[in-house]
C-alpha positions in Angstrom: 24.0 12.1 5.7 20.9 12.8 3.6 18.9 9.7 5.1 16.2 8.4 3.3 13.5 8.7 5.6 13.4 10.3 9.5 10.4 9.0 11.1 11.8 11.5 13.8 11.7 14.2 12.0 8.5 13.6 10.0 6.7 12.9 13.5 8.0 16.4 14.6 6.0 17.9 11.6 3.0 17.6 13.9 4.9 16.1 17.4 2.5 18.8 19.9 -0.4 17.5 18.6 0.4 14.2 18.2 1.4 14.4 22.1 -1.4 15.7 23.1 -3.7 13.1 21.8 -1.7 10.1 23.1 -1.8 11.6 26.5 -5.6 12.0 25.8 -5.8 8.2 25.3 -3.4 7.4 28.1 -5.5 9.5 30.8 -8.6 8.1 29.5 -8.0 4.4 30.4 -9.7 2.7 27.6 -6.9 1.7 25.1 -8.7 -1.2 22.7 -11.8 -0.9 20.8 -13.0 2.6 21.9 -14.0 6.4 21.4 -10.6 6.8 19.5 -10.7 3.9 17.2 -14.8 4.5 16.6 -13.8 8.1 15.5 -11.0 6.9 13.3 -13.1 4.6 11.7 -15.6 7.1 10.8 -13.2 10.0 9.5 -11.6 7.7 7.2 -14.7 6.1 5.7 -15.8 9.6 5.1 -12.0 10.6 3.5 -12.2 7.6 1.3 -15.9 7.6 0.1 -16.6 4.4 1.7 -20.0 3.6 4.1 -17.5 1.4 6.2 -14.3 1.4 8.1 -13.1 -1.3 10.4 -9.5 -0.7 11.7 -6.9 -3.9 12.3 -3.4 -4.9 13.8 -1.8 -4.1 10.2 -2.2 -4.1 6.5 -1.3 -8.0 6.2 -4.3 -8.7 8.4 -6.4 -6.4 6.2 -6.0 -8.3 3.2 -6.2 -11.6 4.9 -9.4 -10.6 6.9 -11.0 -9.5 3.8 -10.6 -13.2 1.8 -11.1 -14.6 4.9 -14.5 -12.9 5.5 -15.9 -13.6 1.3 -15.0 -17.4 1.7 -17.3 -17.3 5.0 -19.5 -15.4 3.2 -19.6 -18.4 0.4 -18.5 -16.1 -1.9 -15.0 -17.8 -2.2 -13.7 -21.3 -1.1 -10.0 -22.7 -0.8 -8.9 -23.2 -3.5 -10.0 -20.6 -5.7 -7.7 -18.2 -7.6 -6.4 -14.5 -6.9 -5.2 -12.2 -9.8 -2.2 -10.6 -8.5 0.4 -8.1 -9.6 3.6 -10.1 -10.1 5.7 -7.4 -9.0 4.2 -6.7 -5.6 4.9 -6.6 -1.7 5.4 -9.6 -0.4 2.1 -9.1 2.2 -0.1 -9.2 -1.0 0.3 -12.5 -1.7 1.2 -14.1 2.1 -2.6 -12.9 3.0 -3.9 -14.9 -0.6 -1.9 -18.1 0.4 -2.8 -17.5 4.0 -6.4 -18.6 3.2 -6.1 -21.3 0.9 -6.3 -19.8 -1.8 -4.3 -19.4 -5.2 -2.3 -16.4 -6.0 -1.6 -16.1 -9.7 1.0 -13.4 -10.2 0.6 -10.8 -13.5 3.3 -9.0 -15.1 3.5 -5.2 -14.9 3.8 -2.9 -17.6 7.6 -1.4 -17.5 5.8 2.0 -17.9 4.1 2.5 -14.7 5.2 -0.8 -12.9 1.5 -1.4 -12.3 -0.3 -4.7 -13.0 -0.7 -4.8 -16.3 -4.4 -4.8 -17.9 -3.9 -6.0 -21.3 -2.1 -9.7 -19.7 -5.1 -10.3 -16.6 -7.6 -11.8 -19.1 -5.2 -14.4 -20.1 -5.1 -15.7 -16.4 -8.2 -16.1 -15.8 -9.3 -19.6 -15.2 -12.9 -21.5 -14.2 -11.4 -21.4 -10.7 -10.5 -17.0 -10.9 -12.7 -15.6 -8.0 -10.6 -12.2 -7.5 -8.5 -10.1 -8.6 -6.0 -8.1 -6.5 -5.3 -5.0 -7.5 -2.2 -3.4 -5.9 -1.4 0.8 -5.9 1.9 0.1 -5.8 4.6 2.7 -4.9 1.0 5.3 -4.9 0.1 5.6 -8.0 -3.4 4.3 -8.8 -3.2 0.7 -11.1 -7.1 0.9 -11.8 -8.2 0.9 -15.4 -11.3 0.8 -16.9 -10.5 -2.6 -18.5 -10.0 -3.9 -15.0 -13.6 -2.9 -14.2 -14.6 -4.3 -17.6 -13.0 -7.8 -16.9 -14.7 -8.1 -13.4 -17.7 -7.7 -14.7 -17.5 -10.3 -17.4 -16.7 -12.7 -15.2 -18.0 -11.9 -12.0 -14.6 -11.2 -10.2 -14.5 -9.2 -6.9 -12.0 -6.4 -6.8 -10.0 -6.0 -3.9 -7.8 -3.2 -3.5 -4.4 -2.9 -1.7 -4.1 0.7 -1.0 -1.3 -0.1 1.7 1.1 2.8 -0.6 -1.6 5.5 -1.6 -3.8 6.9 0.8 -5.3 10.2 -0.6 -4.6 8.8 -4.4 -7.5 9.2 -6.9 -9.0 8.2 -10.4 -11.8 9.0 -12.7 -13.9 6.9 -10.4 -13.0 8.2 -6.6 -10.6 7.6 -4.3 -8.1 4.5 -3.8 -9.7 2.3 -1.7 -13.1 2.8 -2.6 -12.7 2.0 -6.4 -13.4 -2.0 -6.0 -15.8 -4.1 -3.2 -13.3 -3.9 -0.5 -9.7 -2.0 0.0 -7.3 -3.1 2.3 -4.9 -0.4 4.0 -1.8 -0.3 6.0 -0.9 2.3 8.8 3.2 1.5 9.2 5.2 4.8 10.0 6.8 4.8 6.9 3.3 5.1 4.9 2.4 8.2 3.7 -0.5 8.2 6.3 1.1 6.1 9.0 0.8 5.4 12.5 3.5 5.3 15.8 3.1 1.3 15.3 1.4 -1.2 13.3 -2.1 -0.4 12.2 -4.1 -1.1 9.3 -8.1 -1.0 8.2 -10.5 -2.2 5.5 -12.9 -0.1 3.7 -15.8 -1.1 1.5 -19.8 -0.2 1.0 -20.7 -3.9 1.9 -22.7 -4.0 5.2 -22.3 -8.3 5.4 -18.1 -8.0 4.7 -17.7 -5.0 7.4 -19.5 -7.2 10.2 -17.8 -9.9 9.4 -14.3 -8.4 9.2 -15.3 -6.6 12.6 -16.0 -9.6 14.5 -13.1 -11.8 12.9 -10.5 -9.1 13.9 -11.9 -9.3 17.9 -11.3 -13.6 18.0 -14.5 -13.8 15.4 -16.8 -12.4 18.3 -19.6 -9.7 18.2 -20.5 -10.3 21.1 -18.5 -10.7 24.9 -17.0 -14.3 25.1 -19.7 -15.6 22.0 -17.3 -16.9 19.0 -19.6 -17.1 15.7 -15.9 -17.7 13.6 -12.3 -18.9 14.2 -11.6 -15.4 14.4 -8.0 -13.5 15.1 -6.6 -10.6 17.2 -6.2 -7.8 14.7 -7.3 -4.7 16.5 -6.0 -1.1 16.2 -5.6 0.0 19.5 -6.1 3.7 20.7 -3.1 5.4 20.6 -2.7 4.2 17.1 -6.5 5.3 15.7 -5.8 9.2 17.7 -2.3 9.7 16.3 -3.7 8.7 12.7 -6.5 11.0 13.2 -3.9 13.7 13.8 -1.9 12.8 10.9 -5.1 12.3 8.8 -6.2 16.1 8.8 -2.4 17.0 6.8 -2.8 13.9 4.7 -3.7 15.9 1.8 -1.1 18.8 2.4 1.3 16.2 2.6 0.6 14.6 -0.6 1.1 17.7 -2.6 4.0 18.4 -0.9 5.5 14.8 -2.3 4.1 15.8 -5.7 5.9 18.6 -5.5 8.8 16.9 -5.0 8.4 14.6 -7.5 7.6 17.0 -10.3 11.1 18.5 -9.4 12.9 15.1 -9.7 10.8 14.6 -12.7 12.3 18.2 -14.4 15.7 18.3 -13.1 17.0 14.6 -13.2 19.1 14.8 -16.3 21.5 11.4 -17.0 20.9 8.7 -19.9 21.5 6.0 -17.5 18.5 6.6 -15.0 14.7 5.7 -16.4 12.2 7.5 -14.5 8.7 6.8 -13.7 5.7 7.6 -16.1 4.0 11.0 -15.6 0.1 10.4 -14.6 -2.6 13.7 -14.0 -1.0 14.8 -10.7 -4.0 13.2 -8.0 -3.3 9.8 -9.4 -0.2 9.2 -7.6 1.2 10.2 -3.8 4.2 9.2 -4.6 4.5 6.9 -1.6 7.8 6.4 -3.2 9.4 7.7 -6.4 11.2 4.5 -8.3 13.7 5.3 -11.0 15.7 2.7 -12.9 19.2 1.8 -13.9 20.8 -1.0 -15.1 23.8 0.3 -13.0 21.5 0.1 -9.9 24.2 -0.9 -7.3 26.9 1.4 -8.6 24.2 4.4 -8.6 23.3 3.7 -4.7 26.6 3.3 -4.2 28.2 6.7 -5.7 24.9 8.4 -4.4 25.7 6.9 -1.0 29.7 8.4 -0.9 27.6 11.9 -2.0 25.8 11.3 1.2 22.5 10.8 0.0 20.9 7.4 1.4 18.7 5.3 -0.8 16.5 2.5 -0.9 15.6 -0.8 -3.7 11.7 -1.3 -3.0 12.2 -4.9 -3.7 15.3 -6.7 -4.6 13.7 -9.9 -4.5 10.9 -10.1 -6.4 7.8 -12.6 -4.7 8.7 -15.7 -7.0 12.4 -16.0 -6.2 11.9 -15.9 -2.6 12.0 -19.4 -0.7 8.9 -19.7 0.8 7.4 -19.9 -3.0 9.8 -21.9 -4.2 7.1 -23.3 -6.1 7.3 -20.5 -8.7 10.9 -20.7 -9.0 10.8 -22.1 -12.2 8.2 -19.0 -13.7 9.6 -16.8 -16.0 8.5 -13.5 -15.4 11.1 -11.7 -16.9 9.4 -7.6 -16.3 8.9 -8.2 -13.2 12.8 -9.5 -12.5 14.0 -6.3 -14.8 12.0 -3.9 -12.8 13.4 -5.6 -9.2 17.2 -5.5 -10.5 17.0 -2.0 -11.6 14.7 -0.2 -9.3 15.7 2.3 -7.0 13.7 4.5 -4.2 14.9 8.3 -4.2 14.3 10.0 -0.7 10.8 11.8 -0.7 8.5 13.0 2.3 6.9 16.5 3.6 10.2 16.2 6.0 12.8 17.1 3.4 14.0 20.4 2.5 14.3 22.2 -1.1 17.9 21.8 -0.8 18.0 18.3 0.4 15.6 17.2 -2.8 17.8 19.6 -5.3 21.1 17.5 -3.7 19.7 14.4 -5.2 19.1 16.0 -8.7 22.9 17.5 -9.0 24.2 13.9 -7.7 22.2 11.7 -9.8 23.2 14.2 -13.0 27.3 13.5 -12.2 27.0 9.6 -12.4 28.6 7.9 -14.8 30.1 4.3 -15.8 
C-alpha cells in the first residue's frame, strides 16, 4: 500500500540529526521558553523576511493570538468583520469567531481554489477591519488587488501561511507579505514539527510583544499578568527539531515541485481537473488537489490499485454544525470544489516510482 503520507519515513529523511538535537534539549534541562525556542525564533524571522518571530502551542493559537493582540491594541474590537476565504480550514475561521469577531467567508476562483480577488470588494462593510488571506494547499493567494483593497480602506492583512512555508511572490515570502502571518508546525506540514507547534511573524514591534506575553498567560514578566493571556508556548524539543528540518526546507520544496510538475505532465484522463500552473516558487505544493466529479469512485479504484488518498475537505466551513448559522448561504464554488477535490500523495519521502504509480492509475480510470 502506497500510503499517503509516512510521517515515519519522512522523519527518517533526517532521523540522526533530528536525534541528536532532542537529546541535546533533553540533557539540557530547560524544555519551555529557552536557547532552542530563542534560536528558532530568530532563523525563521530571518527565512521569512520578517523583524519578528514569536513561536506558539499551534497554528490555531497563531491566528487567534494575532486578532487577539490588534483588538488590545485598539486596532479592532468585537464585533468587527474578517474577510475570509470561503473555502478554507476550519482553524481559519474558529480563531476569527474565537474573538468576537465576524468572519465573512469569500468564494474562491475554481482556477487556483484561492480566495478570490475580484468578489472581496463586494464584502466589505463599515464594520470590515481585516482580511484573512489563506495560502491554501501552498500556493500563494496574494494579488496585487488585495494589497490595493487594503489600502483603500485601511484593512490589515493577515496571512495564514499554515500550508506554505518557503512559498513566494513578487513581493517576498509567505508570511511576510501582509502586517502579521500566522503559521502552523503539525508533522504533516511541509515544515512540521514532532508535535503541535506554530508561530507568528510580522515587522510590528507593539503586535510581537504583545503576542509574546499573551502566549505565556499574558505575562512579560514572572507572576505579573498585564492581559487575560493563554498557554500557547512551543516548547524545546519542538523549536530544535524544526530547526533541523528548517535547513532542508527549501530542498524539500523543490523536490515536491518536482513532483508535481510530473503529475502535472503525465496525468492524462478527461475526468480528472488539475490544478492551475503558477511560476514554480509560488507554490510548495503542501498538497496537490485534482478534481472529479467521480471523486468517491476515483479514491475508491485508486485505493484497490493500492495507492491511498486523501479529500482536503469534505465538509466545507458553512455546512458544518457548529456554524449552522450559515447553513442557509449559498456558496455554490466553494461546495463544487469540496465534493470534487482530491489530495494525490506528495512529499520528499516518495520515490520516482511510487509518484509514476499514481500517474498510470489515475490514466486507467473510467466510469
Amino acid at each position: 500500500m502506497m500510503e499517503f503520507l509516512s510521517l515515519e519515513k519522512r522523519t527518517r529523511l533526517h532521523a540522526e540529526e533530528i536525534s541528536q538535537a532532542v537529546q541535546q534539549v533533553v540533557d539540557s534541562g530547560w524544555y519551555l521558553l529557552g536557547p532552542r525556542l530563542t534560536a528558532f525564533e530568530k532563523e525563521y524571522a530571518d527565512y521569512i523576511g520578517t523583524d519578528y518571530c514569536i513561536g506558539v502551542g499551534n497554528g490555531l493559537d497563531a491566528i487567534t493570538l494575532i486578532y487577539r493582540a490588534y483588538i488590545e491594541m485598539g486596532r479592532m474590537k468585537p464585533g468587527d468583520e474578517v474577510i475570509v476565504p470561503a473555502n478554507t480550514y476550519i482553524a481559519s475561521i474558529l480563531a476569527i469567531s474565537e474573538n468576537g469577531l465576524v468572519p465573512v467567508p469569500v468564494e474562491p476562483d475554481i482556477r487556483t481554489l484561492q480566495m478570490n480577488p475580484s468578489l472581496i470588494e463586494q464584502h466589505i462593510s463599515p464594520r470590515t477591519r481585516s482580511i484573512l488571506m489563506v495560502h491554501l494547499y501552498g500556493r500563494c493567494a496574494w494579488d496585487e488587488k488585495v494589497d490595493d483593497i487594503c489600502s483603500k480602506y485601511g484593512l490589515l492583512l493577515v496571512e495564514d501561511n499554515a500550508q506554505a512555508h518557503g512559498c513566494r511572490c513578487g513581493k517576498g515570502k509567505t508570511g511576510a507579505l501582509g502586517n502579521a502571518a500566522a503559521h502552523s508546525f503539525y508533522p504533516t506540514k511541509n515544515l512540521g514539527a514532532l508535535g503541535d507547534a506554530g508561530a507568528v511573524t510580522t515587522d510590528d514591534s507593539e503586535l510581537a510583544e504583545l503576542v509574546k506575553s499573551m502566549r505565556n498567560y499574558g505575562s512579560a514578566r514572572k507572576y505579573v499578568f498585564d492581559y487575560k493571556g493563554r498557554n500557547s508556548r512551543m516548547d524545546e524539543i519542538q523549536a530544535a527539531v524544526l530547526s533541523v528540518r528548517l535547513k532542508y526546507l527549501d530542498q524539500e520544496n523543490l523536490l515536491r515541485r518536482e513532483i508535481a510538475h510530473f503529475y502535472g505532465k503525465h496525468i492524462s484522463n478527461n475526468l480528472v481537473s488539475l490544478p492551475a500552473l503558477t511560476p514554480p516558487e509560488s507554490n510548495v505544493w503542501h498538497i496537490f488537489p485534482i478534481m472529479c466529479e467521480e471523486r468517491d469512485k476515483l479514491q475508491q479504484f485508486l485505493l484497490e490499485k493500492g495507492i491511498e488518498t486523501q479529500i482536503h475537505y469534505p465538509i466545507p466551513p458553512h455546512k458544518q454544525r457548529c456554524y449552522s448559522e450559515w447553513a442557509n448561504l449559498q456558496l455554490p464554488v466553494t461546495e463544487k470544489i469540496h465534493n470534487t477535490i482530491l489530495s494525490l500523495p506528495i512529499g520528499p519521502e516518495l520515490s520516482v516510482q511510487q509518484v509514476a504509480s499514481v500517474t498510470e492509475a489515475i490514466s486507467l480510470f473510467k466510469i
